[in-house]
C-alpha positions as CSV (number, residue, x, y, z in Angstrom):
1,X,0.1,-2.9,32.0
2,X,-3.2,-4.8,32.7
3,X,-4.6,-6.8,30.0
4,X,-7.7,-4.5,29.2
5,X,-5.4,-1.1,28.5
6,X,-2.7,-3.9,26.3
7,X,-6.1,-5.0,24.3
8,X,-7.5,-1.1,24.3
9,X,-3.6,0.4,23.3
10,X,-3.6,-2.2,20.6
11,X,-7.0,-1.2,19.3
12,X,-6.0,2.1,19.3
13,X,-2.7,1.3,17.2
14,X,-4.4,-0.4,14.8
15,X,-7.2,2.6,14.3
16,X,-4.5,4.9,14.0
17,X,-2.3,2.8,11.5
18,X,-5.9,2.1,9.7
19,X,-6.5,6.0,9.5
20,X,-2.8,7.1,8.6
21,X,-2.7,4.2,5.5
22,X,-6.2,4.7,4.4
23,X,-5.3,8.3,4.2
24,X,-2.8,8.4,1.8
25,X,-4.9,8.3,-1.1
26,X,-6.5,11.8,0.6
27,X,-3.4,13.0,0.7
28,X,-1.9,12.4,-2.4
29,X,-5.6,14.1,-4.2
30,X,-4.3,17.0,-2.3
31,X,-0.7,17.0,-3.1
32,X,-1.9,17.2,-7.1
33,X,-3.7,20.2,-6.8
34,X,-0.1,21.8,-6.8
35,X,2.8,18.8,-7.5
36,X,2.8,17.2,-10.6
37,X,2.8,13.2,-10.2
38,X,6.7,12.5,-10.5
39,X,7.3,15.7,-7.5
40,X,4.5,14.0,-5.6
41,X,5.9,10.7,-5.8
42,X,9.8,12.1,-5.7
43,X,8.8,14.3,-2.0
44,X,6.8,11.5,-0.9
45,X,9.9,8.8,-1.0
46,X,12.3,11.7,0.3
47,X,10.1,12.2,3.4
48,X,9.7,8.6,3.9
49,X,13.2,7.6,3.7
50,X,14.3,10.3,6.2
51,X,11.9,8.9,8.7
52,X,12.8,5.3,8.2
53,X,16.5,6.4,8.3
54,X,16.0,8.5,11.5
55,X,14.6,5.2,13.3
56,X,16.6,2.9,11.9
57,X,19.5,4.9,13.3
58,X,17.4,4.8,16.3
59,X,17.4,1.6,16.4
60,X,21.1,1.2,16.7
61,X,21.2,-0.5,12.9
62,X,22.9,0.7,9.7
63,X,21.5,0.2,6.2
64,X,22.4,-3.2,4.4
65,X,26.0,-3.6,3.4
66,X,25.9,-6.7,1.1
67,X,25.6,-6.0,-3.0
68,X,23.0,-8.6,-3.6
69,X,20.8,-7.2,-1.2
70,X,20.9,-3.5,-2.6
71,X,19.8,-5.6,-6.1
72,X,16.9,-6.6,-4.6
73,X,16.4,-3.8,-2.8
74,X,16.0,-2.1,-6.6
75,X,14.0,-4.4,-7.9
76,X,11.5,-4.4,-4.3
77,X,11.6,-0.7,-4.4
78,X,10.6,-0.5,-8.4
79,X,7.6,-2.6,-7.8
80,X,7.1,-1.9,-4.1
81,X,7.4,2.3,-4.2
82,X,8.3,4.0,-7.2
83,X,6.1,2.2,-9.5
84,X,2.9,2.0,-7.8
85,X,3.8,5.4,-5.6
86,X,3.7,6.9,-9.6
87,X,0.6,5.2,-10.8
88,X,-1.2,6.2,-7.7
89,X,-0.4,10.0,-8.1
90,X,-0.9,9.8,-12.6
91,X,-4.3,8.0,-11.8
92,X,-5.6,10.5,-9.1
93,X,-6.0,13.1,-11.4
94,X,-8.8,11.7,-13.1
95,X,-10.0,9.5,-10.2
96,X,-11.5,10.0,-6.2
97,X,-9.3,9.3,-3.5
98,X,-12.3,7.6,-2.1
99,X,-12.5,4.4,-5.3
100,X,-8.6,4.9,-4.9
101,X,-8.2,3.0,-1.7
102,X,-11.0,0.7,-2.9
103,X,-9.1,-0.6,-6.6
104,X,-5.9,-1.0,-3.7
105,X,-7.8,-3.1,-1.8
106,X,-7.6,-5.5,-5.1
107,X,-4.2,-6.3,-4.0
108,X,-4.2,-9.6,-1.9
109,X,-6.1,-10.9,-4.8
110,X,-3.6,-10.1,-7.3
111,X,-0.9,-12.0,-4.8
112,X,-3.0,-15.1,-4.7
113,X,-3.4,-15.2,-8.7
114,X,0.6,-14.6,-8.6
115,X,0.9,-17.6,-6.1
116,X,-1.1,-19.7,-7.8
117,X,1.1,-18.8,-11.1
118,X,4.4,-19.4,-9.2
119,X,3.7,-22.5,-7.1
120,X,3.8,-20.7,-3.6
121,X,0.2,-21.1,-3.2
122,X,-1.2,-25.2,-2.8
123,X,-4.2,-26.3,-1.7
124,X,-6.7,-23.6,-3.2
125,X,-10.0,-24.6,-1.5
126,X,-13.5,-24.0,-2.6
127,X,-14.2,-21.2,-0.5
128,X,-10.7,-19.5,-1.7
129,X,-10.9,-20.1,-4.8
130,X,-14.5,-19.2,-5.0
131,X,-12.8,-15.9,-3.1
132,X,-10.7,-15.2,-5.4
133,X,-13.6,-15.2,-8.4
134,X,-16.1,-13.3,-5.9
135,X,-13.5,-10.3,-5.2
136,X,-12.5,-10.2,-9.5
137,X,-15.9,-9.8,-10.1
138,X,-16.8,-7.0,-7.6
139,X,-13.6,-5.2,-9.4
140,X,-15.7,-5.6,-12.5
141,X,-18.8,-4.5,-10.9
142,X,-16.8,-1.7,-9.8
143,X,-15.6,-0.9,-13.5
144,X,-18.8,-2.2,-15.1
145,X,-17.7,-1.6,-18.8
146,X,-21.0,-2.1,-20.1
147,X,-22.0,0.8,-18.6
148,X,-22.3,4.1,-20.2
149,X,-21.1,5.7,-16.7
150,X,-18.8,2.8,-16.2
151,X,-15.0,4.0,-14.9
152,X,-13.2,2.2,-17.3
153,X,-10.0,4.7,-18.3
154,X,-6.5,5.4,-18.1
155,X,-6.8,6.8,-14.6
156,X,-8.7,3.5,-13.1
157,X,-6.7,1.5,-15.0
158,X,-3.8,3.0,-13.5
159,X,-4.5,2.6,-10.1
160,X,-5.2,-0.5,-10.5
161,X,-2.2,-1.3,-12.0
162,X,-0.6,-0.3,-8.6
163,X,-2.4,-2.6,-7.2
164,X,-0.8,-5.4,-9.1
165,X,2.4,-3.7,-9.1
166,X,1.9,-4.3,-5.3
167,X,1.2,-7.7,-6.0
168,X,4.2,-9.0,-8.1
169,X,6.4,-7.4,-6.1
170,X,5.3,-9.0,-2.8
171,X,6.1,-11.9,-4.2
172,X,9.8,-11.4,-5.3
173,X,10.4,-9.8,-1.5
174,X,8.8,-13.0,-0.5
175,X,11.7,-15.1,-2.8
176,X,14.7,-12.5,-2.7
177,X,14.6,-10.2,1.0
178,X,13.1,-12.4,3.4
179,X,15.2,-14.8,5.5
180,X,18.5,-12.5,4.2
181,X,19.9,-11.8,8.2
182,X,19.5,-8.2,7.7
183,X,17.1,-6.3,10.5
184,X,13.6,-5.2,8.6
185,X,14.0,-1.5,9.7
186,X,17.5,-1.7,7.3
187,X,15.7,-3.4,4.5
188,X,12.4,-1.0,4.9
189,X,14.8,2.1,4.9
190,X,17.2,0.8,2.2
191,X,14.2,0.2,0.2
192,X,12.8,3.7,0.2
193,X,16.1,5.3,-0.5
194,X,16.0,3.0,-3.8
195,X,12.7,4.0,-4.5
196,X,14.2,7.8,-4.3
197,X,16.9,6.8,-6.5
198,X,14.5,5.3,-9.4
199,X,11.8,8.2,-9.1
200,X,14.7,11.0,-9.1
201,X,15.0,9.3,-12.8
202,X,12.3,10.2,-14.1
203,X,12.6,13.9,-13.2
204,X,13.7,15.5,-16.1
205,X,10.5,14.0,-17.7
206,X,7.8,15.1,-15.4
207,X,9.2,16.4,-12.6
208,X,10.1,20.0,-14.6
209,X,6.5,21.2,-14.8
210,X,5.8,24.3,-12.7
211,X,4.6,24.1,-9.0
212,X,1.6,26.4,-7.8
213,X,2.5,25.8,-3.3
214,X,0.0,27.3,-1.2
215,X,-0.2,25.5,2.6
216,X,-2.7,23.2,1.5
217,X,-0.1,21.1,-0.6
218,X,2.8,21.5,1.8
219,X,1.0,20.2,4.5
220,X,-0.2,17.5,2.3
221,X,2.7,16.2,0.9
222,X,4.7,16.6,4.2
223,X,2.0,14.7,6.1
224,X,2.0,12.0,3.1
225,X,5.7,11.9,3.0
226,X,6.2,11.5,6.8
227,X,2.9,10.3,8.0
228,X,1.7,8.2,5.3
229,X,4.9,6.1,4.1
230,X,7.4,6.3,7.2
231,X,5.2,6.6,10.0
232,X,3.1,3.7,8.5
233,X,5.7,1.3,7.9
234,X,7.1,1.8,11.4
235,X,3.7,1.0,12.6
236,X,3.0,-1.6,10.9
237,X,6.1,-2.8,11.7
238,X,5.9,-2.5,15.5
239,X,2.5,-3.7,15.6
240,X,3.6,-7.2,14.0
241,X,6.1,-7.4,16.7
242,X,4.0,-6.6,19.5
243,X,0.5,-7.9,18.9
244,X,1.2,-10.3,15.7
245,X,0.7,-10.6,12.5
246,X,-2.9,-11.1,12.5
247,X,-3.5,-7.1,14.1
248,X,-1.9,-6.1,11.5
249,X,-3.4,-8.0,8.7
250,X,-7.0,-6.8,9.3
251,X,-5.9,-3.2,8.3
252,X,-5.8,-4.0,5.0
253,X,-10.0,-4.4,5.5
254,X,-10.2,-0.8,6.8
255,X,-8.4,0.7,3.8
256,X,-11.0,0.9,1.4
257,X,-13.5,2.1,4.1
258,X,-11.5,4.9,5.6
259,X,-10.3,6.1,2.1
260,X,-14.1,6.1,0.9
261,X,-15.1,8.2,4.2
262,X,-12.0,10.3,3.9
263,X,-12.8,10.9,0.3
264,X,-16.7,11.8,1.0
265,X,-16.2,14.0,3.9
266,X,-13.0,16.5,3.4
267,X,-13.2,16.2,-0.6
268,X,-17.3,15.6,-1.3
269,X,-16.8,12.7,-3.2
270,X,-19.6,10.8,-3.9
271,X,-19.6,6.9,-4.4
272,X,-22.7,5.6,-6.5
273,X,-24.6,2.5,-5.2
274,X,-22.7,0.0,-7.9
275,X,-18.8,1.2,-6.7
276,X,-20.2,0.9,-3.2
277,X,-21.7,-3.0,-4.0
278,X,-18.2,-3.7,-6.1
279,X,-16.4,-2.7,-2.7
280,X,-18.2,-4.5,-0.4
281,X,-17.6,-8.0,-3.0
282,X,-13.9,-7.0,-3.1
283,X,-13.8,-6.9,0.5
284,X,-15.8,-10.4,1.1
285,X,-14.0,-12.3,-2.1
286,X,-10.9,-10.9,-0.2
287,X,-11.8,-12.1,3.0
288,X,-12.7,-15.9,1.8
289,X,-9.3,-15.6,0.1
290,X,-7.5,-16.0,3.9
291,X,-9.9,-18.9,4.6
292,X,-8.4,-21.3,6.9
293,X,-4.8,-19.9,6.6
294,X,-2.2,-20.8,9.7
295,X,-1.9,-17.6,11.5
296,X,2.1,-17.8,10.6
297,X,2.1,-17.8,7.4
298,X,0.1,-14.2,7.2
299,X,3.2,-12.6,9.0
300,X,5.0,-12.6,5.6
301,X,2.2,-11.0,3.6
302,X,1.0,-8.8,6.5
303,X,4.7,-7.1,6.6
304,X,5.0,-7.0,2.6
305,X,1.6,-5.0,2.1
306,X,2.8,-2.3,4.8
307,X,6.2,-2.1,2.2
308,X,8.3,-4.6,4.8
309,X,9.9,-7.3,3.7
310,X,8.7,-10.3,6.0
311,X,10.9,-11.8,8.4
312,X,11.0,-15.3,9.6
């Protein structure tokens, strides 16, 4: 293959991974109209394990074997999946898919903050930590609280408590998966069947209310399930292999952006000026975050934002 269809094939994986991940706040808007949250999230892991499983398989490897691992597969998939997976669906019935994917785009900055906390993060520069204050303060330009029309509620607050979710546990698969010997497709796949596991818990408490399915939701669902969560982790996944790390990091700018058009275009959301500024400072505070970092240290933060644990 000639060097200008490798660089076109790659853009093209990248726009696809960009569209199916930005998506999934679509999709889950969708899925509410006839799931409650805990089904949503419940079908979503279901779908997304199978597919994971079916590759893994694939793959010629078997899910991980060792006790400790499956520990920290818990704990990854409580922080990683269920929790977030739940606070995305609870908070999109009050909020657009669209401002969604932008409060999720808040994530890398929640990682640094943890970093910084922990010790994993040295030598915070001007320009990142000047990042760092630049993308907090478009979230609050985003929330503006002083503002009569200002989104501060339980649904925002929600969402972005995924976001953070993400965040924290990032950086125990950081601390507790990566480096372990056990093939990422295992860990990604074991993952997701924990994050089954947790969400079938809370069933009896939300997962009993009636369903209204028409083939609006069912395709939903199905296309978050499969497209959305095991699709995109394989992706992400193959792309890191193939192209590196740094491919696969610049997703994570697109998010916001495709969620945002997504959100305007099939639902008719519509993002005020202010939401639209806050995004655009996320996304800059965000970017001056990554200043000067070695390529090869992204690998392990590119794979953990796409649900992977990194692998060294």
């Amino acid at each position: 293959m000639s060097g200008s269809v490798r660089g076109t094939w790659a853009v093209a994986r990248v726009g696809v991974l960009a569209l199916l991940w930005g998506s999934t706040f679509l999709w889950i808007k969708l899925a509410l109209q006839g799931l409650s949250p805990v089904q949503v999230t419940l079908v979503r892991c279901v779908l997304g394990a199978a597919v994971l499983l079916a590759m893994c398989l694939r793959a010629g490897h078997g899910l991980p074997r060792s006790g400790a691992v499956w520990r920290r597969l818990f704990v990854a998939a409580f922080f990683c999946n269920a929790l977030p997976f739940a606070l995305f669906s609870l908070g999109e019935r009050t909020v657009d898919s669209g401002l969604a994917g932008v409060l999720n785009a808040t994530t890398p900055l929640w990682s640094l903050l943890i970093g910084l906390a922990l010790g994993t993060e040295r030598g915070l520069g001007g320009v990142r930590l000047g990042g760092l204050l630049l993308g907090f303060a478009g979230t609050v330009l985003i929330f503006a609280p002083w503002h009569r029309a200002g989104l501060v509620g339980w649904g925002a607050l929600a969402i972005l408590g995924a976001a953070v979710s993400y965040a924290v546990g990032f950086a125990y698969m950081g601390r507790a998966l990566v480096g372990t010997g056990t093939p990422t497709i295992s860990l990604a796949s074991g993952q997701l069947l924990a994050a089954t596991g947790l969400t079938a818990l809370t069933f009896p408490a939300g997962g009993r209310t009636p369903v209204d399915l028409d083939a609006a939701t069912l395709l939903a669902v199905a296309v978050l399930g499969i497209f959305a969560t095991g699709v995109t982790f394989y992706l992400t996944f193959r792309i890191i292999a193939d192209e590196g790390a740094t491919n696969a990091a610049t997703v994570g700018y697109l998010l916001p952006v495709v969620s945002v058009a997504l959100g305007a275009i099939v639902l008719g959301e519509e993002l005020n000026v202010r939401v639209v500024a806050g995004m655009a400072v996320v996304l800059v505070g965000v970017g001056m975050t990554r200043w000067k970092r070695r390529v090869g240290a992204v690998a392990p933060t590119a794979f953990r934002n796409a649900g992977f644990p990194g692998k060294r």
